[in-house]
C-alpha positions, 0 to 999 in steps of 0.5 A: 471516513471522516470529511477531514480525511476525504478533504485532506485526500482530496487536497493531497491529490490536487498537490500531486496533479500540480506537482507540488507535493512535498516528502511530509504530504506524501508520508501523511498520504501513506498514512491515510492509505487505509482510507484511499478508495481501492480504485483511486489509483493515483492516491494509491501508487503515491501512497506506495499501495502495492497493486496487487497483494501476494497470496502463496500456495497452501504448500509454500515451503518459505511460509511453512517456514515462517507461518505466515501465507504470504511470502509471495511464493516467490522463489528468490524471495528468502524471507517472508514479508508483511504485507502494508495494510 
């Protein structure tokens, strides 16, 4: 990670603990969401980083379907979904 990213994260998350981060800081956080440690959890909730990423079953009929492994096995899940990252 370049110190431009790590001090831009750094000043995002000051914004977010004074409660004064705008709709343009928070779409470069979610930009940057790549770069955001896997246990800074503040940065991650803001940046819309889901907790946990869906993995289906080998035989998950919905990813036969589509070819992919992660529709998330859900059963009133109807389409596949790509996940963020």
């Amino acid at each position: 990670m370049t110190k431009k990213i790590e001090t831009r994260l750094k000043y995002l998350r000051k914004q977010i603990q004074k409660e004064n981060i705008s709709y343009g800081e928070i779409a470069e956080l979610q930009s940057l969401s790549k770069y955001i440690d896997k246990g800074d959890v503040l940065l991650l909730q803001w940046a819309g980083v889901p907790e946990f990423e869906k993995e289906c079953l080998p035989d998950c009929e919905t990813c036969k379907k589509c070819g992919t492994n992660n529709c998330g096995n859900d059963t009133t899940n109807l389409q596949c979904y790509e996940p963020k990252n």
